[in-house]
C-alpha positions in Angstrom: -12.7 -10.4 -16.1 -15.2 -11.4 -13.7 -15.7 -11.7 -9.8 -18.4 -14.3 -8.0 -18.6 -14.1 -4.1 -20.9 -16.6 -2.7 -21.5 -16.8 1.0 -23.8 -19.1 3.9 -24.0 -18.2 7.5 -25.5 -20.8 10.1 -26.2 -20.0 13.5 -28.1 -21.5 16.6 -27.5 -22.9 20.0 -29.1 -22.1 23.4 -29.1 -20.1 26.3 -26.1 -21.8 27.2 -24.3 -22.1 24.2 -24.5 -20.2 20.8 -22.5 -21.0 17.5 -22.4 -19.7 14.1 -20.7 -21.1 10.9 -19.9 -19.3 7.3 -18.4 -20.2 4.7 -17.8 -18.0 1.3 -16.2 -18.5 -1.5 -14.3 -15.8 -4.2 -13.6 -16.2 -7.9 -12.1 -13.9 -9.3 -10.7 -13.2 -13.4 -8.7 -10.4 -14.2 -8.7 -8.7 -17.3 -5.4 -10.3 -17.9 -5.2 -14.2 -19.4 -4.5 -15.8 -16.9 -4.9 -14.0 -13.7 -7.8 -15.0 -11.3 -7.5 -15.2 -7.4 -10.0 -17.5 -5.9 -10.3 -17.3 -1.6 -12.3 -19.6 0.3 -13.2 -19.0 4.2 -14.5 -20.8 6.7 -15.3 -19.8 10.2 -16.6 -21.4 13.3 -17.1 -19.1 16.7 -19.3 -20.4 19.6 -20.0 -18.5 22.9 -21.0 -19.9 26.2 -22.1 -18.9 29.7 -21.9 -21.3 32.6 -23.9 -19.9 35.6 -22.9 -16.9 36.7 -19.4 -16.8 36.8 -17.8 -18.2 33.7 -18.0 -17.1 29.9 -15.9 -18.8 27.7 -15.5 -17.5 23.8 -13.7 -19.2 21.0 -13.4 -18.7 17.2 -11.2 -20.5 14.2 -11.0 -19.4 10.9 -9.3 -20.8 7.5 -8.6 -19.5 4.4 -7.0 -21.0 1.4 -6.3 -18.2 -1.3 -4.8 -19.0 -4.6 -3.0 -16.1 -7.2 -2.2 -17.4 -10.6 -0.5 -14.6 -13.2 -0.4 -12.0 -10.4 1.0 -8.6 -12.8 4.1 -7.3 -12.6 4.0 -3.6 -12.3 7.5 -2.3 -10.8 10.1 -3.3 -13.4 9.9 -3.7 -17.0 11.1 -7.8 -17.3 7.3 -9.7 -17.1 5.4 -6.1 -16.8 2.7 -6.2 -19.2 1.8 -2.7 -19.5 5.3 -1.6 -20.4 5.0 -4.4 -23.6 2.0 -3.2 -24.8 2.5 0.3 -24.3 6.4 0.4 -26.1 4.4 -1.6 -29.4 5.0 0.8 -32.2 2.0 1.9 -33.4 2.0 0.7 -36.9 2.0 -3.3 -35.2 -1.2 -5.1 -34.8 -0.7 -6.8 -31.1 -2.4 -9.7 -32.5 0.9 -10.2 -34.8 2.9 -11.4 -31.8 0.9 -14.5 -30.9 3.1 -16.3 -33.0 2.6 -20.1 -32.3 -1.1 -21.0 -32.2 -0.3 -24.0 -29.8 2.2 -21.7 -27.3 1.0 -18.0 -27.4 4.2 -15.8 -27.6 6.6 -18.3 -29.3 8.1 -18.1 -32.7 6.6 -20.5 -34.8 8.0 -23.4 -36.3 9.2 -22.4 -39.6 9.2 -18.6 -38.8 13.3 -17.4 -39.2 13.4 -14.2 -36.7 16.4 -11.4 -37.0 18.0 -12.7 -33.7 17.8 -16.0 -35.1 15.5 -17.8 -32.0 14.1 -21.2 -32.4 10.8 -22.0 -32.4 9.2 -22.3 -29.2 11.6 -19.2 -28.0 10.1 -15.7 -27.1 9.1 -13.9 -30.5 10.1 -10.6 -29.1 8.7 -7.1 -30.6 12.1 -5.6 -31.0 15.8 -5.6 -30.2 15.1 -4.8 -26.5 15.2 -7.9 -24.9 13.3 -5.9 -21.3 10.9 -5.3 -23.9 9.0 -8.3 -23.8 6.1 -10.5 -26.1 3.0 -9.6 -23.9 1.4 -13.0 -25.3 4.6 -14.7 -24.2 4.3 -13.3 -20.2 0.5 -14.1 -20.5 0.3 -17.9 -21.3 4.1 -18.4 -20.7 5.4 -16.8 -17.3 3.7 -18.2 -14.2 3.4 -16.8 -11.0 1.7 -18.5 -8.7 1.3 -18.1 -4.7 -1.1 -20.3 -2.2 -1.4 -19.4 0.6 -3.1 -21.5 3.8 -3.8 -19.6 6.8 -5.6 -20.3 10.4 -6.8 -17.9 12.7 -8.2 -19.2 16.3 -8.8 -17.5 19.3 -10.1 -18.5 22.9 -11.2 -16.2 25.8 -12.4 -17.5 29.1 -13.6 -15.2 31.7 -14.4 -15.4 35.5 -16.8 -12.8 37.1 -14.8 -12.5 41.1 -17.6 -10.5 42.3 -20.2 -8.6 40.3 -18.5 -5.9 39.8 -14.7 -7.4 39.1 -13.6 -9.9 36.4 -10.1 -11.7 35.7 -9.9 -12.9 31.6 -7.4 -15.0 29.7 -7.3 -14.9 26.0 -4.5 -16.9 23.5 -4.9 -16.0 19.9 -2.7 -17.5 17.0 -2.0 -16.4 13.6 -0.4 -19.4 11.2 0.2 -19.7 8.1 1.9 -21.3 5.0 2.7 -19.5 1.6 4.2 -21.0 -1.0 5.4 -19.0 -4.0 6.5 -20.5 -7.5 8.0 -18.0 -10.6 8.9 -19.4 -13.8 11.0 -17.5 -16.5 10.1 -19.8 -19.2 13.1 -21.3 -21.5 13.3 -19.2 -24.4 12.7 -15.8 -22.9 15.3 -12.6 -24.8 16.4 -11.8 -21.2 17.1 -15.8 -19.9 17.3 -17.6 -22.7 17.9 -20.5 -20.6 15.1 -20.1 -18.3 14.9 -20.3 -14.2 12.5 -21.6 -11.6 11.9 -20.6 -8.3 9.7 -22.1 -5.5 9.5 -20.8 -2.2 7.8 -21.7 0.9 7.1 -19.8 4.0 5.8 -20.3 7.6 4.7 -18.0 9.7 3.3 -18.1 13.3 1.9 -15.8 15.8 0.7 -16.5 19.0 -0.6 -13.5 22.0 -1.2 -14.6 25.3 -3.0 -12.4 27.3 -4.1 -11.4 30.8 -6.8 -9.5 32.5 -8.1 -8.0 36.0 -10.8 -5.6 35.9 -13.7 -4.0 37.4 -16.6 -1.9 36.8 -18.2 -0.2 39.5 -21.1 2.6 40.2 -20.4 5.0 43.4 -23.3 7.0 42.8 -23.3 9.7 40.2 -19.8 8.1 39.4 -18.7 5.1 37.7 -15.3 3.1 37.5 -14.0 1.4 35.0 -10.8 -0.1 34.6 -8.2 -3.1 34.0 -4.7 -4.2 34.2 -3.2 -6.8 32.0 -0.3 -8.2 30.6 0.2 -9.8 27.0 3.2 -11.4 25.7 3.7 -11.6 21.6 6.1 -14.2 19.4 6.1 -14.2 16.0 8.1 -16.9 14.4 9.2 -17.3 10.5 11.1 -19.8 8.8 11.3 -20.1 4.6 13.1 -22.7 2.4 14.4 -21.6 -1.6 15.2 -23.9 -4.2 15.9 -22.1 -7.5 17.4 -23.3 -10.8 18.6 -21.3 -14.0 19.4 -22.8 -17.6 17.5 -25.7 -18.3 19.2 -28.7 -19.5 16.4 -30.7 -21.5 14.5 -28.6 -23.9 11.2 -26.5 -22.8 11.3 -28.8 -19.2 11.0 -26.6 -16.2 12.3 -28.3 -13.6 14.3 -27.2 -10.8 16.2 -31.0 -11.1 17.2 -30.3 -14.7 18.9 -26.8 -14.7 22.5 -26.1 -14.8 22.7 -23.6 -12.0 20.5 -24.7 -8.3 20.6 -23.0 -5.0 18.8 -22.9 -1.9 18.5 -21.0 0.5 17.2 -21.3 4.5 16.0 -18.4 6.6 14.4 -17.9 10.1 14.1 -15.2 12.2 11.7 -14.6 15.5 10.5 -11.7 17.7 8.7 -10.9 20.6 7.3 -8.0 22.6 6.4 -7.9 25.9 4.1 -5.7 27.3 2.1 -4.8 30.8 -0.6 -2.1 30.7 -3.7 -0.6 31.9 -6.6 1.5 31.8 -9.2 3.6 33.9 -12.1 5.8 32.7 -13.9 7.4 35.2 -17.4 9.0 34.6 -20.1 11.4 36.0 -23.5 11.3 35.3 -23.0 9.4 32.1 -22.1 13.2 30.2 -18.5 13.7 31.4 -15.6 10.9 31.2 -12.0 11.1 32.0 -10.3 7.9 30.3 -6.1 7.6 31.3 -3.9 4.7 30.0 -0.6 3.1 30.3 1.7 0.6 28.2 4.9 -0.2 28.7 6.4 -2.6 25.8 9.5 -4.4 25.9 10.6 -4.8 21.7 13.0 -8.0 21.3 14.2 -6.8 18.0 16.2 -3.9 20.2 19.3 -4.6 22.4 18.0 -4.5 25.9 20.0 -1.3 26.9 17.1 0.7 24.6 14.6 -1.7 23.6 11.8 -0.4 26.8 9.1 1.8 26.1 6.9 3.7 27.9 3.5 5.6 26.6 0.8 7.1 28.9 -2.6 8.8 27.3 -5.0 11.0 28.4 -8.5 12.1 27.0 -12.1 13.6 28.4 -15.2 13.9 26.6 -18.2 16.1 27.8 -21.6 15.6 27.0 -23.1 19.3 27.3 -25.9 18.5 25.8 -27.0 15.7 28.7 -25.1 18.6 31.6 -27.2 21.5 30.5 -30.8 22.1 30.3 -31.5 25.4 28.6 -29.5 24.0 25.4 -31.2 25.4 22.3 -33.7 23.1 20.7 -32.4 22.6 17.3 -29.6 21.4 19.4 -30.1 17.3 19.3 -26.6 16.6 20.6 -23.4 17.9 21.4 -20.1 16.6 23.0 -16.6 17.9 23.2 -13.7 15.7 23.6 -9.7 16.5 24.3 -6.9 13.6 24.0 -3.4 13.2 24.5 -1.2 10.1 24.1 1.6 8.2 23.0 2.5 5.3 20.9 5.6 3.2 21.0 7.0 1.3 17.7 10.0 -0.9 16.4 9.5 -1.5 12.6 12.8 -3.4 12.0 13.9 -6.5 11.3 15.0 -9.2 14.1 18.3 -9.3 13.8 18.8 -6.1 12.0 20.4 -4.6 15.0 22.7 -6.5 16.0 26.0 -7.9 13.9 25.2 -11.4 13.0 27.0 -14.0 10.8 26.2 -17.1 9.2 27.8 -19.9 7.2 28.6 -19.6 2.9 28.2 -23.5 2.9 31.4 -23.0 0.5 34.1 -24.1 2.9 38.4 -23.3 2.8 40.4 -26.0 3.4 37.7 -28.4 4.9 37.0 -25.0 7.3 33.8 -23.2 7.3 33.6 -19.7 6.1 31.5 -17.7 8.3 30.3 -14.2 6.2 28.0 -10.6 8.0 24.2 -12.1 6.7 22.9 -8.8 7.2 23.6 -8.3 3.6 24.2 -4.3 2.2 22.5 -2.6 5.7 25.1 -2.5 8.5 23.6 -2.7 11.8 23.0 0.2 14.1 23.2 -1.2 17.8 21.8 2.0 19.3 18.3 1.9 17.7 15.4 2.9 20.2 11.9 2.3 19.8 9.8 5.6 17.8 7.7 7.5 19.7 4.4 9.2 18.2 3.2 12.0 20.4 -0.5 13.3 19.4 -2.8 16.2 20.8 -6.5 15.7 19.6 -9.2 17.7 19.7 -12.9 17.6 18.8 -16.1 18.1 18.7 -19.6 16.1 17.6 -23.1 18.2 17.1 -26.2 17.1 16.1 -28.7 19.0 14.4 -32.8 19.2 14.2 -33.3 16.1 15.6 -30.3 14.4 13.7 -30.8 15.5 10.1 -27.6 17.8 10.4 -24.9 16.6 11.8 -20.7 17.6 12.2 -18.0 16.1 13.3 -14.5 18.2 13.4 -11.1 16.6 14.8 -7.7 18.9 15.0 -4.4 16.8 15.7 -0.9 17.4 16.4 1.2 14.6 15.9 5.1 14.5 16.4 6.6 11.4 15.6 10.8 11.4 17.1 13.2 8.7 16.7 11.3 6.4 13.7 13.8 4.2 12.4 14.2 4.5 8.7 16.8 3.4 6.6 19.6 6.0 5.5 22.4 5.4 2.3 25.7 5.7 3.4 28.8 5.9 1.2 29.5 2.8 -0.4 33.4 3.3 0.5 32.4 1.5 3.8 31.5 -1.7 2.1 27.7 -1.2 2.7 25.4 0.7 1.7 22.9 1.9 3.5 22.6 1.6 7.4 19.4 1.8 10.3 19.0 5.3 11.7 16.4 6.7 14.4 15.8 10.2 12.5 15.1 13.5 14.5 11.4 14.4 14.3 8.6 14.5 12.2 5.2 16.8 12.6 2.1 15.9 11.1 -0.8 18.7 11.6 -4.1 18.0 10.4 -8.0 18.5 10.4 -10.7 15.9 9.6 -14.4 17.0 9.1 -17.2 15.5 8.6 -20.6 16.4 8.1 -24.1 14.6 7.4 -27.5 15.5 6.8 -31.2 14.7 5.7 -32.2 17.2 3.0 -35.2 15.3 2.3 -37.2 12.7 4.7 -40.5 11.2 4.0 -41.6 8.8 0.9 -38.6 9.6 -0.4 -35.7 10.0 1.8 -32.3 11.8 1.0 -29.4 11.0 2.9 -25.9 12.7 2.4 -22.3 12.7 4.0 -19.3 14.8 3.1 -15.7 14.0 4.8 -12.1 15.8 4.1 -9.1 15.8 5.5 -6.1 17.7 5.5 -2.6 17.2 6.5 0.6 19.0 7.0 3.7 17.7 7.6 7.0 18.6 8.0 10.8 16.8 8.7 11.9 18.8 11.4 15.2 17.4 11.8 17.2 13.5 11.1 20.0 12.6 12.6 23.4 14.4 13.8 25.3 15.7 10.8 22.1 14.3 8.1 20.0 17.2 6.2 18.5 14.5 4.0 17.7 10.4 3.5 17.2 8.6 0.5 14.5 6.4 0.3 12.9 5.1 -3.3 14.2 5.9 -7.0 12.5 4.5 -9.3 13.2 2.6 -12.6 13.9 5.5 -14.4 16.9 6.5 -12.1 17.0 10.2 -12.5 14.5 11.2 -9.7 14.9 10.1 -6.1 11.9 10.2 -3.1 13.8 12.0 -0.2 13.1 13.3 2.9 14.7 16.8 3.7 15.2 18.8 6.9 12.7 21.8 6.7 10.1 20.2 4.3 7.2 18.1 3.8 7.7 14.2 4.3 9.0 13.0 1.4 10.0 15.4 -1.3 10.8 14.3 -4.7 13.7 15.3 -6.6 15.5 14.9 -9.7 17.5 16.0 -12.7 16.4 19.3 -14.0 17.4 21.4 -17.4 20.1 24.1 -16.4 19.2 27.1 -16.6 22.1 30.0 -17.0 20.8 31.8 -13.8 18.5 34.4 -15.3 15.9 31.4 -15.8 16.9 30.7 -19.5 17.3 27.0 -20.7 20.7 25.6 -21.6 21.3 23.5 -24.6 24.1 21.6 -26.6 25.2 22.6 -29.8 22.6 19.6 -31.1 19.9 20.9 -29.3 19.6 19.0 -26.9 19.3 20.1 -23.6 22.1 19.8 -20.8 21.0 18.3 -17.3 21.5 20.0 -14.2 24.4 19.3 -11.8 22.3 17.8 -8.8 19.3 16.6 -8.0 16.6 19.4 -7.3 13.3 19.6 -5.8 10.2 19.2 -8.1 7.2 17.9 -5.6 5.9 16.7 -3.1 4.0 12.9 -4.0 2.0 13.4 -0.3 -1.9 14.3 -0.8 -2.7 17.5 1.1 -6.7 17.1 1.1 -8.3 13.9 0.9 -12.5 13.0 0.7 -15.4 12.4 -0.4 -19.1 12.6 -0.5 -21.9 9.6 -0.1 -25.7 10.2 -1.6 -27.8 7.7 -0.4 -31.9 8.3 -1.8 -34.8 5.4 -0.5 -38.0 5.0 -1.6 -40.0 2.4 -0.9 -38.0 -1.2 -1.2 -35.3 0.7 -3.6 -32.2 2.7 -2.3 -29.8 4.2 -4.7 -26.0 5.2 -3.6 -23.4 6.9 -5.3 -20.3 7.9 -3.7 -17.8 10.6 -5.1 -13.9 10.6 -3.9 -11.1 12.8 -4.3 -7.5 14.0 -3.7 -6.0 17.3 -4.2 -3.0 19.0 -3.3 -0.3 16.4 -4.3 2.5 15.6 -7.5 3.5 12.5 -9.2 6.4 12.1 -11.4 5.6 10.0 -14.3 7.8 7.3 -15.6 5.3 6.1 -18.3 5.4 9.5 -19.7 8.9 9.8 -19.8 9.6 6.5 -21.6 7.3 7.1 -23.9 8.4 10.5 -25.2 12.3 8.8 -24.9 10.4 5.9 -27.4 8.8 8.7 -29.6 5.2 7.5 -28.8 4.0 10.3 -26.9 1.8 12.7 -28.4 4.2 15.9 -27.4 6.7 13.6 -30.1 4.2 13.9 -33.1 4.7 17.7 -34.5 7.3 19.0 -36.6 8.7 15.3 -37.1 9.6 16.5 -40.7 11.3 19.7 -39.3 9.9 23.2 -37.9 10.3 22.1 -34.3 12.8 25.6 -33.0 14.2 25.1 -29.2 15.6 28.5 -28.2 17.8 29.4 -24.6 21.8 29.8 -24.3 24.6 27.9 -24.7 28.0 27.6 -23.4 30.6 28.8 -25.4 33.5 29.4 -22.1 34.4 30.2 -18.5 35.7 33.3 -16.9 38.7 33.4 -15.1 36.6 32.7 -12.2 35.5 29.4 -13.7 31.7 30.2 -14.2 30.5 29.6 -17.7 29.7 31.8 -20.2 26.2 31.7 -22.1 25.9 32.8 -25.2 22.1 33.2 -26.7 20.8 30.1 -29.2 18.3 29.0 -31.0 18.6 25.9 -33.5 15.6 24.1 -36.0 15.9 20.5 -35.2 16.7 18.3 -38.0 15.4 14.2 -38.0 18.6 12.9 -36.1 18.5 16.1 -33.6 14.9 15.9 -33.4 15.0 12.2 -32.0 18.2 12.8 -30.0 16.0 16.1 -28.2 13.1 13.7 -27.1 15.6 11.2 -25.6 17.5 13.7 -23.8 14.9 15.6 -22.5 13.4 12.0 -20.6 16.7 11.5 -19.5 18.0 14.8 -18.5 14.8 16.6 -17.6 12.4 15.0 -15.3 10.2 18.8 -14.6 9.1 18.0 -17.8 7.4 14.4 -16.5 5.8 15.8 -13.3 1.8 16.5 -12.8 -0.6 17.5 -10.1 -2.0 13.8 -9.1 -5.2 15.8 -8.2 -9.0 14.0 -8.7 -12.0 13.1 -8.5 -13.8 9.8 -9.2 -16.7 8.3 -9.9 -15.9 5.6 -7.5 -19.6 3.8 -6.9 -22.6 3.1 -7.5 -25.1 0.7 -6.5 -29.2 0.2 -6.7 -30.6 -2.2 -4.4 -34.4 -3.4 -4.7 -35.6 -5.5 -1.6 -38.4 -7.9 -2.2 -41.8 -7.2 -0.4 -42.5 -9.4 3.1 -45.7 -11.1 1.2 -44.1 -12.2 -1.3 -41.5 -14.6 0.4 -44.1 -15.6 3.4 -44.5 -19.1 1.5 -40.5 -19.4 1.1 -38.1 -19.9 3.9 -36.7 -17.1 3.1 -36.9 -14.0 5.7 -35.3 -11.5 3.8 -34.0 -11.4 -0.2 -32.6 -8.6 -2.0 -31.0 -7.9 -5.5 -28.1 -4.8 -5.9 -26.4 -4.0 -8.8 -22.8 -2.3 -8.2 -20.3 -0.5 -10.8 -17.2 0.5 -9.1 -14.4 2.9 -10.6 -17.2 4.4 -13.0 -15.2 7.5 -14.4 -12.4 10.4 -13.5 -14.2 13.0 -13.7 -11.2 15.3 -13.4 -7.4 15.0 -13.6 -4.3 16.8 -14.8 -2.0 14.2 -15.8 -2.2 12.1 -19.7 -1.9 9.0 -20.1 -1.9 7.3 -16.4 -4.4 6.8 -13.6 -3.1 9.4 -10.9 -3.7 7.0 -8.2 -0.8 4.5 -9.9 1.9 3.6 -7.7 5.1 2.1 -8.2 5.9 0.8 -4.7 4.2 -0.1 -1.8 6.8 2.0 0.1 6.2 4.9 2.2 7.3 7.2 -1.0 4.9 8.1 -2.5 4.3 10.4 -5.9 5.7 7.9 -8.4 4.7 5.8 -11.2 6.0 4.1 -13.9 3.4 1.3 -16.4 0.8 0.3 -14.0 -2.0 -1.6 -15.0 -4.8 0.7 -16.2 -7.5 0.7 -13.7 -10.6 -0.8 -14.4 -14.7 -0.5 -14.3 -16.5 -3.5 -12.9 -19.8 -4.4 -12.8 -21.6 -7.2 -10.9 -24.9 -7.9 -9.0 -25.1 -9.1 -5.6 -27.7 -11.6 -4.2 -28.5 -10.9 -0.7 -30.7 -13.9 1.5 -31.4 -14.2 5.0 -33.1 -17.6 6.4 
């Protein structure tokens, strides 16, 4: 693949009145046929003054972005990776392309064992979620565009020198339309679908402002009341088709099966606040803050919030004389504060129905459209409470320098989403859990080791996090919230441990920590899910070298994660195909499991285990490896722990002289590589950064695309 960003930037005006225009443009080509996203902005922003009194600002920006072949990497229907990685080994890829004319189709005169036609999916195997990755290539298309305008106007009028009233409106709008096609042909549709969605989406802020800034002295006021007012609108139209009437013709007009479908929704928050920082001597400020939001989404009885902060910072390096020379700067700083949230739906609180559009007896049918979730009526906003504190110190006249924060964060009352038993018709429902604790550090530090010719520059950052469910709701000790495809492991969060824990099927054991096994050898699963991670990170960073000499500068920046798990599903469906490595010995016999078996129950009903030990013949041997991806998941988790290569870049800046005869003020040339190499790792196969949702669970995976090294060259000029 490849990536070109090309970019302009115009800018003038007067005293009076300034603009500036840009305009880039992105194309982009993945590694995938097919796949490319291409993005073009454009922005205009002008700024004015009018005497004294008045300043008026205003900004619009457009984008078009277009995504053609965008990869599936959740599910196995249309996921790439999972065709090419289920391939048996002994078939050349290249064997599949079938048709010449239409990649991934049985040719014309080819008789396959499911008897397709030509033109139909030449599938690898009997698996019909297996799919032709030629076919989902050239065939499948996925396409989203995507228009989208940003403006912004701000007019402000100075009352007196020291005190100022502002307006501001913003809006966000935009259209996205989406089209899918399962082509005609393919082993899990034979008869094809199409679907095309468009969505519109609009946000608009209107704001207010009075405020003042004002010297008494050693002393200085700052501060500002305001009020802003939020509505965000969508509405989306669906039209989808399945089982195509005239051969290999996608069109929504000639399937069998068409619906639609019409959805709207629109929110709101209100919200008044305000602000004062008061400072002495410009070395000690006191900064206090209140907001008070009112969340539509919410019935009205709960739906106010609100949150006050605190914080100070002291300069002592400005308040004190006899500070130590190698002492360039220091500064203390203390915060506390609050944050309200509602991250639900806009209806989801409330019982609402709408119409089937299939009527009984020329009457309409009304049906709940809040679909499997059952409203909860007595949802209240979340409420994050943090204590902060930190410090900033600069060494030897800023070649050293640190930066440490400590934080204390309780979060009480988020509003997550909790299974319930499906005896009540639903099946899950909206829930404001108990509290969550998040305790953490960030540090920083930079330095010079080397300054002259040559100059050295370096950074170091990490961060570490603990956190901790301290309670959910009355009568809950745990919420489901993602399981992935594999649907023995499930991300939970649990009363007394860290956000998020993962669980699963294990092997039993007999008690005494021995494995249990059936008579075949293959092992038995465990009654309940257990615990086997945690997918949450517990240090983060990274480190930046940045060395200059002359007109070139070299960087090359170093990432890394530690402290985390991640349960595998690529590994686990591979070892259930018999194409992991771990599958590869004793094939022809010699591979010996040993633990216990059941051979009864005492009167008391507990089992009885008897020792065993069995040589696993061909049929046992394949039936172990399947049973063991589907019964024990401990096997299939890893610490996610690395560190990356992730950058590099040299730049070389073209000497002054050179380009005095061009109108050209400033030209340089960089060459980038980014996602160089993993250095380190403990998990085969799979990138330990893959995901399989963009969920808050985290600590799964299961086919992702294989990340990627890219390398480019970027053309800096300035007029």
């Amino acid at each position: 693949g490849h990536a070109w960003t090309n970019s302009i930037a115009l800018s003038g005006g007067s005293e009076k009145q300034t603009f500036r225009f840009s305009f880039s443009d992105l194309d982009n080509e993945a590694i995938v046929p097919n796949e490319a996203f291409k993005r073009r902005n454009l922005s205009l922003a002008t700024n004015g003054k009018y005497g004294e009194k008045v300043t008026f600002n205003a900004k619009v920006m457009y984008s078009n972005e277009k995504v053609n072949n965008r990869v599936y990497v959740h599910d196995s229907p249309a996921n790439i990776s999972t065709a090419v990685w289920g391939l048996a080994r002994t078939v050349d890829i290249n064997t599949l392309r079938g048709d010449p004319n239409k990649l991934g189709a049985v040719p014309v005169g080819f008789v396959t064992p499911d008897l397709k036609s030509p033109g139909e999916e030449f599938q690898q195997a009997d698996n019909n979620w297996l799919q032709n990755p030629w076919w989902v290539a050239y065939q499948f298309k996925n396409e989203n565009v995507r228009d989208r305008f940003i403006t912004s106007a701000n007019l402000r009028y100075n009352i007196l020198k020291w005190l100022w009233v502002q307006g501001q409106v913003g809006m966000d709008w935009y259209t996205r339309n989406n089209y899918f096609l399962v082509p005609q042909g393919t082993g899990y549709l034979r008869g094809g679908s199409r679907n095309e969605t468009s969505n519109f989406v609009r946000e608009i802020n209107q704001e207010w402002m009075l405020g003042g800034d004002k010297e008494f002295g050693k002393f200085r006021v700052n501060a500002f009341v305001g009020g802003n007012k939020m509505i965000r609108e969508s509405e989306s139209i669906n039209a989808d088709g399945r089982n195509f009437n005239v051969p290999f013709f996608p069109s929504i007009n000639n399937s069998k099966d068409r619906n639609f479908g019409y959805g709207y929704s629109k929110s709101g928050i209100n919200s008044l606040f305000g602000s004062a920082e008061l400072s002495y001597n410009n070395y000690l400020f006191v900064t206090a803050t209140a907001r008070n939001d009112w969340f539509s989404v919410l019935n009205p009885e709960y739906n106010s919030k609100l949150y006050p902060s605190i914080g100070a910072s002291f300069v002592f390096t400005d308040a004190f004389q006899n500070i130590p020379e190698f002492l360039t700067f220091g500064k203390l700083r203390a915060a506390w504060g609050q944050v309200a949230t509602a991250n639900i739906g806009s209806y989801a609180a409330n019982l609402t129905y709408g119409l089937t559009g299939s009527p009984h007896l020329t009457r309409a049918i009304a049906a709940f459209s809040g679909g499997d979730n059952i409203p909860n009526p007595l949802l209240s906003p979340a409420l994050s409470t943090e204590i902060e504190l930190g410090t900033e110190l600069r060494f030897l006249q800023g070649r050293l320098g640190l930066e440490f924060t400590y934080y204390d964060q309780k979060t009480t009352d988020d509003i997550l989403s909790a299974t319930i038993s499906r005896a009540s018709g639903f099946l899950s429902t909206s829930v404001n859990i108990g509290e969550l604790s998040n305790k953490g550090i960030e540090l920083l530090l930079t330095g010079t080791p080397v300054q002259g010719p040559v100059t050295w520059d370096i950074s170091f950052n990490l961060a570490h996090n603990k956190n901790m469910v301290i309670a959910l709701s009355e009568g809950i000790t745990e919420l489901n919230v993602e399981e992935p495809r594999t649907r023995t492991v499930y991300v939970k969060h649990i009363v007394g441990y860290p956000f998020g824990m993962i669980t699963g099927y294990k092997q039993k054991t007999d008690g005494q920590g021995n494995l249990v096994y059936e008579a075949n050898g293959s092992p038995v699963r465990s009654d309940v899910y257990e615990i086997l991670g945690n997918g949450v990170a517990k240090f983060t960073g990274g480190m930046n070298n940045s060395i200059s000499w002359k007109r070139l500068r070299l960087d090359a920046l170093l990432d890394f994660k530690a402290g985390g798990d991640i349960y595998s599903g690529t590994n686990v469906n591979l070892t259930s195909w018999g194409l992991h490595k771990q599958t590869v010995p004793n094939r022809e016999g010699g591979k010996i499991v040993e633990g216990v078996i059941k051979t009864g129950e005492n009167p008391d009903g507990s089992p009885i285990y008897e020792p065993f030990s069995l040589e696993l013949n061909n049929e046992n041997f394949a039936r172990y490896w399947q049973n063991l991806a589907a019964r024990a998941q401990e096997n299939f988790m890893y610490d996610a722990s690395f560190i990356k290569l992730r950058q590099i870049s040299l730049e070389y800046s073209l000497p002054a002289k050179i380009l005095t005869k061009t109108p050209f003020s400033n030209l340089a040339v960089s060459f980038v590589g980014r996602n160089l190499a993993i250095l380190y790792k403990n998990i085969e196969n799979v990138d330990p950064e893959s995901n399989y949702t963009d969920s808050n669970a985290q600590g799964m995976e299961y086919f992702g695309m294989p990340t990627t090294r890219t390398y480019g060259f970027n053309v800096r000029v300035v007029f």
